[in-house]
C-alpha positions as CSV (number, residue, x, y, z in Angstrom):
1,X,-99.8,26.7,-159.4
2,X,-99.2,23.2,-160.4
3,X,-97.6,23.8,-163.9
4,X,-95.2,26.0,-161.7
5,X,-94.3,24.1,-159.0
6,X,-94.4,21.1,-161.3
7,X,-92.0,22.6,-163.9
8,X,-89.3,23.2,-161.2
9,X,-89.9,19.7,-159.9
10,X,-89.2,17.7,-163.2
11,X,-85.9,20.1,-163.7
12,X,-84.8,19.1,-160.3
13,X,-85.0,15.1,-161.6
14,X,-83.8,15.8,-164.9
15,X,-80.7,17.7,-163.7
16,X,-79.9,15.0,-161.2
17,X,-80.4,11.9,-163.9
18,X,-77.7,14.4,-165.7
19,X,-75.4,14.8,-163.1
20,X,-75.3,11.4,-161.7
21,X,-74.0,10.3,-165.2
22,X,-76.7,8.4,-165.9
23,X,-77.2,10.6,-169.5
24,X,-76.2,14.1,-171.1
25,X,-79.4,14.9,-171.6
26,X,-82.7,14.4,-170.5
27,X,-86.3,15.8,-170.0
28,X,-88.7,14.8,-167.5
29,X,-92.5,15.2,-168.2
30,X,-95.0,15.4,-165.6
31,X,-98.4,15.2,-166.3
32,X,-101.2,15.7,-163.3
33,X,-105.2,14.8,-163.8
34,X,-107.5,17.4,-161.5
35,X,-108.0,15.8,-158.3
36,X,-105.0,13.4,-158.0
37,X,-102.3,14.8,-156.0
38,X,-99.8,12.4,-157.4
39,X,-98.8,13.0,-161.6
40,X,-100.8,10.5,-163.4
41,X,-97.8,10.3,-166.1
42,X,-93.9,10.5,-165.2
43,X,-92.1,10.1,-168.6
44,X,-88.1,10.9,-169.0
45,X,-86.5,11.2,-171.9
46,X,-82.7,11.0,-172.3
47,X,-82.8,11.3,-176.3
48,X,-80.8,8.1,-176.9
49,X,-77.7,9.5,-174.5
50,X,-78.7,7.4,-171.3
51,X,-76.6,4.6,-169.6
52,X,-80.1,2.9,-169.0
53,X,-83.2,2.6,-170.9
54,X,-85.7,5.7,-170.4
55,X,-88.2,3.1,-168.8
56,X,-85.4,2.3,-166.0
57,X,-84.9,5.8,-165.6
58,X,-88.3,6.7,-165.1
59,X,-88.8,3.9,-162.5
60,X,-85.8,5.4,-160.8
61,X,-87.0,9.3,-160.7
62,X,-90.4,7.7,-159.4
63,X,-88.3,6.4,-156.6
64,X,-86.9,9.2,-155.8
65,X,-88.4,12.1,-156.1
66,X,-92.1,13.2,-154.3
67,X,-94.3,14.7,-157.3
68,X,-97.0,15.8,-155.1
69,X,-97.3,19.6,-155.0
70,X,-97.4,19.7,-151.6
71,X,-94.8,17.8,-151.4
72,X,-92.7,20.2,-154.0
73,X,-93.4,22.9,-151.8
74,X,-92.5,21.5,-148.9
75,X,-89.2,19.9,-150.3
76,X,-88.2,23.5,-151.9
77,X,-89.5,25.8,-149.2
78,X,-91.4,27.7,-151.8
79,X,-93.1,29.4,-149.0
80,X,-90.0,30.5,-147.2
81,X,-87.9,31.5,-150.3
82,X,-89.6,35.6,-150.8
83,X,-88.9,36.2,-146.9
84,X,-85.4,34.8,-147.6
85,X,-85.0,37.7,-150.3
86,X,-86.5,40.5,-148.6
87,X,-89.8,40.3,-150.8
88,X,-87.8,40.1,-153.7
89,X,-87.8,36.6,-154.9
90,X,-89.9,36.8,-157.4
91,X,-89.2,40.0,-159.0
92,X,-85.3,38.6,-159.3
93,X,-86.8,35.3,-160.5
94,X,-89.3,36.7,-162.8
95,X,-86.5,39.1,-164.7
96,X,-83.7,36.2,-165.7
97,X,-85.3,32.8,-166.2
98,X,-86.1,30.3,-163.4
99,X,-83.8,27.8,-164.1
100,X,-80.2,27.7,-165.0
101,X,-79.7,30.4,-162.2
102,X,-76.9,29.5,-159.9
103,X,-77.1,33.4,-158.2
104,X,-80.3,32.7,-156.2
105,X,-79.4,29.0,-154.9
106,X,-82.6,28.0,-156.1
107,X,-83.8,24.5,-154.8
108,X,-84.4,22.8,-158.4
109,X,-81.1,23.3,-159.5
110,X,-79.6,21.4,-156.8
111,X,-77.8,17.8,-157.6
112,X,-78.7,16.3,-154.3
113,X,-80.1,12.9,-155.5
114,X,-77.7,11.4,-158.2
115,X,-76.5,8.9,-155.2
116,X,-79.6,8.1,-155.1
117,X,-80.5,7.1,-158.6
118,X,-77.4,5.3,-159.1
119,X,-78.3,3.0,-156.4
């Protein structure tokens, strides 16, 4: 469950670092050891288009955002979403990607932190 909920987390930062301006591109990698609820490794990587240096940026999604899968669940309602869609979440997420969707109003795609990181 953690590579999932994980997955949708670091696109939610990386979008964000994106849309606050702050590069054009950029991956975020998190990386969780068995027994830690917190990712023992945040790395982001703006391939040499950031405004900041990667390390910055990385301090700044840190910050920010709540890696914890609990916490991801919480934050996206991952619980709520399939009673929001009739039972059909996951069958509509499952058959066109779970990111880049704008049809579902999935919670990772959101930009709701970029005021944030530019603070």
């Amino acid at each position: 469950r953690i590579d999932r909920v994980g997955a949708y987390a670091a696109r939610h930062a990386a979008k964000n670092v994106v849309a606050a301006g702050l590069a054009s591109a950029c991956e975020v990698q998190l990386s969780y050891s068995i027994g830690q609820a917190r990712p023992v490794s945040v790395q982001v990587e703006t391939f040499g288009t950031g405004r900041v240096s990667d390390t910055i940026l990385a301090q700044r999604v840190l910050a920010h955002f709540d890696f914890r899968p609990a916490a991801i669940i919480r934050n996206f309602h991952l619980r709520q979403l399939p009673s929001q869609y009739r039972g059909g979440f996951y069958r509509r997420l499952a058959a066109y990607g779970q990111v880049g969707r704008m049809d579902l109003g999935l919670p990772w795609e959101r930009t709701d932190r970029t005021a944030l990181l530019l603070a």
